[in-house]
C-alpha positions in Angstrom: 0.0 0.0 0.0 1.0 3.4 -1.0 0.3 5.2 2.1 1.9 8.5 0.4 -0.3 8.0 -2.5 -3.6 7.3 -0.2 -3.2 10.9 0.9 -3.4 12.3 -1.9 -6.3 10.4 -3.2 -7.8 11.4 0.4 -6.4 15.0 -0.2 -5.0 15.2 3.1 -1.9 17.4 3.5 0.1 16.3 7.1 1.7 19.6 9.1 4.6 20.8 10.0 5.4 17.8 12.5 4.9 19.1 16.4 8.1 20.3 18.6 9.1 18.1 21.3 7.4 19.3 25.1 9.9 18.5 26.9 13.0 15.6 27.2 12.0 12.7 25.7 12.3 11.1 21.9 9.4 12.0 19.5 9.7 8.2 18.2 11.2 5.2 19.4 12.2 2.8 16.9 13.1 -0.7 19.0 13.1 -4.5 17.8 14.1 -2.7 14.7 10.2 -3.5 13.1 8.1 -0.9 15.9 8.2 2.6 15.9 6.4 4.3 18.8 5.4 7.8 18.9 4.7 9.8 22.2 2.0 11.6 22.8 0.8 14.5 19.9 -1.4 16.8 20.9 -4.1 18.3 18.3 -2.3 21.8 17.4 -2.4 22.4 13.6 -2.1 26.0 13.6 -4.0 27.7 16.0 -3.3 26.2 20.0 -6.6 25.1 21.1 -7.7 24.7 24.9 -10.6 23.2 26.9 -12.4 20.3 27.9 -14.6 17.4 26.4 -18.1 17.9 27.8 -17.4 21.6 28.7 -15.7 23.8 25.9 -15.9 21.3 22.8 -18.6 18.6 21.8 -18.3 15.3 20.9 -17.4 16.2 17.0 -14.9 18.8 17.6 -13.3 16.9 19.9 -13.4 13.7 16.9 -11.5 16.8 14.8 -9.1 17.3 17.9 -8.3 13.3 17.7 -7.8 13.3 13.9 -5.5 16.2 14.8 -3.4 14.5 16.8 -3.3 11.6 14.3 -2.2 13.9 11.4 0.8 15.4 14.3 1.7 11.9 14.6 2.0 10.5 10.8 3.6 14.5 11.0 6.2 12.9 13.1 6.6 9.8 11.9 7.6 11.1 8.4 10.4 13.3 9.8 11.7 10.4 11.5 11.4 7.3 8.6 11.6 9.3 5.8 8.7 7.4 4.0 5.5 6.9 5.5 5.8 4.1 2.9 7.7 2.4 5.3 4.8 2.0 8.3 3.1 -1.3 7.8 -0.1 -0.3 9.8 -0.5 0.6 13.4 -0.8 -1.4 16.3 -1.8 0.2 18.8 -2.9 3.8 20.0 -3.7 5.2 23.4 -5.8 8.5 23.3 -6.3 11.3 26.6 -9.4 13.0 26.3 -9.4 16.1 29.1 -12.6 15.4 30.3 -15.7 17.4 32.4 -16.1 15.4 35.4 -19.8 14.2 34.2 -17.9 13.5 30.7 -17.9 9.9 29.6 -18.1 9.5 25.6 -13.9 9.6 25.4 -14.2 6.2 22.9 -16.7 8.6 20.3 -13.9 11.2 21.1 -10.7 8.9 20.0 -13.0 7.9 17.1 -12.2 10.6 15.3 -7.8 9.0 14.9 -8.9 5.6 14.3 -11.4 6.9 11.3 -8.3 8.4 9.8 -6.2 5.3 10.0 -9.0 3.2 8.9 -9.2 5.7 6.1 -5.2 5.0 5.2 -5.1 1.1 6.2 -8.9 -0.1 5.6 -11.0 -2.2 8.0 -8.0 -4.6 8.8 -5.7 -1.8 9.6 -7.3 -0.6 12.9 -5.1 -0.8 15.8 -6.1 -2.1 19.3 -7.2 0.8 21.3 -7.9 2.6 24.8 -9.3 5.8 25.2 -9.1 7.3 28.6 -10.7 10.4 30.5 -8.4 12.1 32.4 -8.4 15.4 34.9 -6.0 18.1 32.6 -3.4 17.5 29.7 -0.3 19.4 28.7 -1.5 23.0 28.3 -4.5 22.2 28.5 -5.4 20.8 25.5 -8.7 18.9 25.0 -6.7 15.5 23.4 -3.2 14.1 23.3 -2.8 10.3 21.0 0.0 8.6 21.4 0.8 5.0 19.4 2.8 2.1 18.3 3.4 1.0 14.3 5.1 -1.4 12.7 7.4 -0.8 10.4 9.2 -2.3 7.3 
């Protein structure tokens, strides 16, 4: 599969890959087949703040999670060289800042898997966990973070 090519056809453009946080790698290749990415937040552009069930609905926070999916293929490109490379992923793990009576964060995370079902089909949907928590990084509304396999 041409993953490069898939975007076009889906005429999806990635960003400017996201600067590190902190002091930590951006992707971990190990077992020289896996590449895992730390957590992306949903910045394209303009920073964006809040919480699930308080600030943002359900569908702008599916836009936040496809965000962070495009900031991780962002990353993942910088570091491989190819996307062509990524055999599908294998697992993601998505933070949704949540409103304390907040408790859709599996519609929320939705919104990266459609993506990578959109790039990998059916089959290529990872195994998945999508967890409400208190605060995130700046306060953003959703951070992703996930494990591929690679060629």
């Amino acid at each position: 599969m041409d993953i490069t090519k898939k975007l076009e056809e889906l005429n999806i453009t990635l960003p400017e890959p996201p600067k590190k946080g902190g002091m930590y790698s951006s992707v971990k290749i190990y077992g020289g087949c896996y590449a895992y990415v730390s957590g992306c937040g949903p910045v394209i552009g303009t920073p964006v703040q809040g919480r699930l069930g308080a600030e943002f609905s359900i569908p702008e926070g599916q836009i936040y999670a496809r965000n962070c999916m495009l900031n991780i293929l962002a990353v993942l490109k910088r570091e491989l060289g190819d996307l062509n490379r990524l055999k599908g992923a294998i697992k993601i793990l998505t933070f949704v800042s949540s409103a304390e009576d907040f408790f859709d964060q599996p519609e929320v995370a939705n919104g990266g898997s459609q993506l990578l079902k959109d790039l990998f089909g059916e089959e290529g949907l990872p195994a998945r966990s999508a967890v409400g928590v208190s605060a995130l990084p700046g306060n953003i509304p959703v951070e992703t973070e996930a494990l591929f396999e690679i060629e």
